[in-house]
KERODO-304879 format. One record per residue (C-alpha): x, y, z. Coordinates in Angstrom, 1 decimal. Example, Ala and Ser with C-alpha at 12.3 -4.5 7.8 and 13.67 -1.06 7.14 Angstrom:
xx:yy:zz
12.3:-4.5:7.8
13.7:-1.1:7.1
//
This chain:
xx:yy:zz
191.8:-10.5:-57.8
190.1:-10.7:-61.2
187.7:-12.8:-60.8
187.0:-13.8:-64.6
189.8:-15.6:-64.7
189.5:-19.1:-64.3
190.4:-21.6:-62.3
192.9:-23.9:-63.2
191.3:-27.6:-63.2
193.5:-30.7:-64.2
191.5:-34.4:-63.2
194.3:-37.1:-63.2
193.9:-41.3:-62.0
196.6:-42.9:-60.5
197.8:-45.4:-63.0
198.0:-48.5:-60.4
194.7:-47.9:-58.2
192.6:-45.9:-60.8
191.9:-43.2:-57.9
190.4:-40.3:-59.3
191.4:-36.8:-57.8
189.0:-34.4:-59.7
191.5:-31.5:-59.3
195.1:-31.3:-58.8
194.9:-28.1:-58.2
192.8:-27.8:-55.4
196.0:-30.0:-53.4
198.4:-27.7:-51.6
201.1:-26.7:-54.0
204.3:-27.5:-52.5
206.7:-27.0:-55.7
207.3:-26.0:-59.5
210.5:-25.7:-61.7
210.5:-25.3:-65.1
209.6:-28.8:-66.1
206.7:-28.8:-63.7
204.6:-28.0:-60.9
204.2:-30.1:-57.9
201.4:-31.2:-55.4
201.0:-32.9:-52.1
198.6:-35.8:-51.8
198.4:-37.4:-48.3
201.9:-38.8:-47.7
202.7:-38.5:-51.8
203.7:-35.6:-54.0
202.2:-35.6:-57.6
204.7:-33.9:-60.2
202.2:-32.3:-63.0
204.4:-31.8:-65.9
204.7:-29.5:-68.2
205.4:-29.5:-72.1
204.6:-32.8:-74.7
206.1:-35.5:-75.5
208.5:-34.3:-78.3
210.1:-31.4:-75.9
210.2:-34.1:-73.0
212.3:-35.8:-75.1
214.4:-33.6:-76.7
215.5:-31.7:-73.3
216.1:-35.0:-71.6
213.1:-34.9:-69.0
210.6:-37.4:-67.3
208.9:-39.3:-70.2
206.5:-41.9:-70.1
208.9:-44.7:-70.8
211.7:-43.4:-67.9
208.7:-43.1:-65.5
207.8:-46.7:-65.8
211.5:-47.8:-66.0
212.2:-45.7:-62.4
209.1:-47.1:-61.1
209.4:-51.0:-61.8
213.2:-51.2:-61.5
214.6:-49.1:-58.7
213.3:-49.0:-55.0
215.5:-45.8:-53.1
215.7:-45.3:-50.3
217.3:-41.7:-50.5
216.1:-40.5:-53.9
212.4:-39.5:-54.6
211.9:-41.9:-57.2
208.6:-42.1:-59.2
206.4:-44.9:-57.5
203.1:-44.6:-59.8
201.9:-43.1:-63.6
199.4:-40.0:-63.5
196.9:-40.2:-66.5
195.0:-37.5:-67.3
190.9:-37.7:-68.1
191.8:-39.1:-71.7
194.0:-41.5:-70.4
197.3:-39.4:-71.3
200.5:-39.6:-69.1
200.2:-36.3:-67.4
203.0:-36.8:-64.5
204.1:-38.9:-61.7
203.7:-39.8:-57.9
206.8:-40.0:-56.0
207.4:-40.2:-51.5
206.5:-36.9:-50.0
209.5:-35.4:-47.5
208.4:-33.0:-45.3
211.4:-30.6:-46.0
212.1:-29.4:-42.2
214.2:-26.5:-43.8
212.0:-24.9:-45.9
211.2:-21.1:-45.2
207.7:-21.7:-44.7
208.6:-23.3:-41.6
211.1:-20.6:-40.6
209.3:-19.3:-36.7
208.1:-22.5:-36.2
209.3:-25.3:-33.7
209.9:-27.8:-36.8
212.3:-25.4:-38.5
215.8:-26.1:-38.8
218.6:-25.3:-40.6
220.8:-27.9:-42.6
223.9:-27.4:-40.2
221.3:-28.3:-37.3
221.5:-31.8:-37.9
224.4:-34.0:-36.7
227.3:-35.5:-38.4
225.3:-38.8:-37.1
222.9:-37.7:-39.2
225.0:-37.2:-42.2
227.1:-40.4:-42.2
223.3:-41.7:-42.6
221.9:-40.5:-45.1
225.5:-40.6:-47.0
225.4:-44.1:-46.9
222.1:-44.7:-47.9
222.8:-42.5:-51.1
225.5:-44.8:-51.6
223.2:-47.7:-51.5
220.7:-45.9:-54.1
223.4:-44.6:-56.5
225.0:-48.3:-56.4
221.4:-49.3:-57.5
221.1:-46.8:-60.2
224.6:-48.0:-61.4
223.2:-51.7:-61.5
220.0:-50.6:-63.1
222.4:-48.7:-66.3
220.5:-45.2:-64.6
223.0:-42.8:-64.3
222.4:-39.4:-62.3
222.4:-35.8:-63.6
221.6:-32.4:-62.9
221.9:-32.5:-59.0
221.8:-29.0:-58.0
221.2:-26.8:-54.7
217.5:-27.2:-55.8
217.9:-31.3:-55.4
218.5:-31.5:-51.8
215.6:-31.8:-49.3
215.9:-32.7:-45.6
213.4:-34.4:-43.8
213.1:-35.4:-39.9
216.0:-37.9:-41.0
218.0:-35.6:-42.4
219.2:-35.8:-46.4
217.0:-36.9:-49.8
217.4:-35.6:-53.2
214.5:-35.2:-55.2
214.1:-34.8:-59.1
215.0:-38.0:-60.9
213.8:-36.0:-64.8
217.7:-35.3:-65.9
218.4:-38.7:-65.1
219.1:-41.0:-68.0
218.7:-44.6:-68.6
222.2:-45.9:-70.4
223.7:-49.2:-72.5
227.2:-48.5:-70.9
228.4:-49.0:-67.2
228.1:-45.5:-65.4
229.6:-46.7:-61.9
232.8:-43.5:-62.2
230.0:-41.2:-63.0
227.8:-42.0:-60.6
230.6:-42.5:-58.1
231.4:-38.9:-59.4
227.6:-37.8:-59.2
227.6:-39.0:-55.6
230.6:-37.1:-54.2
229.5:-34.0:-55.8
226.5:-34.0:-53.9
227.9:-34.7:-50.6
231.2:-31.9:-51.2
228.6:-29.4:-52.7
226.1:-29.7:-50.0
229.6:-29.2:-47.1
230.3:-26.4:-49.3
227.5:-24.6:-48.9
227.4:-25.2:-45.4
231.3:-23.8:-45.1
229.9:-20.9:-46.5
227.9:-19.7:-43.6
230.9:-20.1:-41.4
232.5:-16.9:-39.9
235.7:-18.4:-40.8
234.6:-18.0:-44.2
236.3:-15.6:-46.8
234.8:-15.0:-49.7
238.0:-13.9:-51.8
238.8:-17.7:-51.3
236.0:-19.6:-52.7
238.0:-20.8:-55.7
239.6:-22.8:-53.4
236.5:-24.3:-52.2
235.7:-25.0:-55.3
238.8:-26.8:-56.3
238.2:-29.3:-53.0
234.5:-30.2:-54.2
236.0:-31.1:-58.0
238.8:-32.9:-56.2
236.5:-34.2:-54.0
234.3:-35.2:-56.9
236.6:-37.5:-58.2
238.4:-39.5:-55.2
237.5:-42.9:-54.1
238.0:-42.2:-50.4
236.3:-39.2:-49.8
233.3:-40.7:-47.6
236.2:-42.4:-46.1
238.2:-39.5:-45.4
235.1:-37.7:-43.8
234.1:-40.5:-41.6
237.9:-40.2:-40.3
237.8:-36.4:-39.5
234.3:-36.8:-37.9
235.5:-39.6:-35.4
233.5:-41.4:-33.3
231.3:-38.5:-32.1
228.4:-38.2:-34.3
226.0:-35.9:-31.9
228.5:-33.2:-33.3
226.2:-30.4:-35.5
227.1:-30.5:-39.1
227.9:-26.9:-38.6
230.3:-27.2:-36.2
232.4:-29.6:-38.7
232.0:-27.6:-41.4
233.1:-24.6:-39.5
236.4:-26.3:-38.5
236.4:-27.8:-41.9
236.8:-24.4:-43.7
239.3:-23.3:-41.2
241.7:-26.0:-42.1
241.3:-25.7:-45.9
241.5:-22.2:-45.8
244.2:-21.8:-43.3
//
């Protein structure tokens, strides 16, 4: 280790409380992307962000302005939202606080008794969580929010099973967005069975276009939630991966 490097130092105040945390960096680290690097604070995560203002702007991510819009106007229940302003020590927005979820998955609790795997939970578990995100997306439609850039990276899964985190792609708009959040919202929920067919032994790989072509048709039907509620039944203690793994089998049969 070179030791004449120094150490990072970043002093930000919570915008609501003026709580001073002297060093950002000194919190464990418990994410970064491109657009930033994030820190957990007691039952919070703080999301540092990188770049200024201009390139915030131009590439569509968290400014000051959709920060404060989140904050005041939505309250999800699914979707880590930002809850407070981070200021750095001239006073500059510097990030944002949003709810901390212990991700359960995550490999750093792979060999521990808290570890588990998405397909772990139950279909119980996922009718949930589905219809909470329904709740928060028919917010985010009421609010003129509409959702982007949900990716593999989005989904977290805490003791309750699914949230999706990172709200920056998300744009505020003038028109009504329902379809495409509608849209957004399917995606999610096909993508994330998708991935989960995937690890089935019934699997094939030659045949993922065809898995494919169920999550965009999937993407843009009114009664897929519907549909899955149906071929889940009344037993909800079944694991996700034991639907998924009859799932694939019937699509791919």
């Amino acid at each position: 280790m070179n030791k004449n490097v120094p150490k990072e130092t970043l002093s930000v105040t919570i915008s609501s409380n003026s709580k001073k945390i002297s060093n950002v960096f000194d919190l464990p680290r418990i994410g970064a992307g491109h657009d930033g690097i994030i820190f957990q604070f007691n039952n919070q995560a703080l999301k540092i962000l990188k770049y200024d203002i201009v390139v915030r702007k131009e590439q569509g991510l968290m400014t000051f302005e959709k920060a404060l819009y989140f904050k005041d106007n939505l309250h999800l229940q699914r979707i880590t939202q930002p809850t407070d302003i981070l200021l750095d020590q001239d006073g500059v927005y510097t990030g944002y606080m949003m709810p901390y979820i212990d991700d359960l998955t995550s490999l750093k609790k792979k060999g521990t008794p808290r570890y588990r795997q998405p397909g772990d939970f139950s279909c119980g578990d996922l009718i949930e969580s589905w219809d909470l995100l329904e709740q928060d997306f028919s917010q985010l439609t009421t609010n003129h929010v509409r959702a982007k850039d949900i990716n593999r990276g989005s989904y977290l899964f805490g003791s309750d099973f699914m949230y999706l985190c990172d709200m920056d792609k998300y744009v505020i708009t003038s028109g009504n967005s329902d379809d495409l959040n509608r849209s957004s919202l399917n995606f999610t929920m096909a993508k994330f069975l998708a991935y989960e067919m995937e690890k089935s032994d019934a699997y094939d790989r030659s045949r993922k276009r065809e898995i494919n072509y169920w999550v965009k048709k999937q993407s843009n039907s009114r009664g897929f939630f519907q549909r899955i509620r149906a071929e889940i039944g009344s037993d909800y203690t079944t694991p996700i991966s034991e639907f998924t793994d009859y799932k694939v089998k019937t699509l791919l049969r």
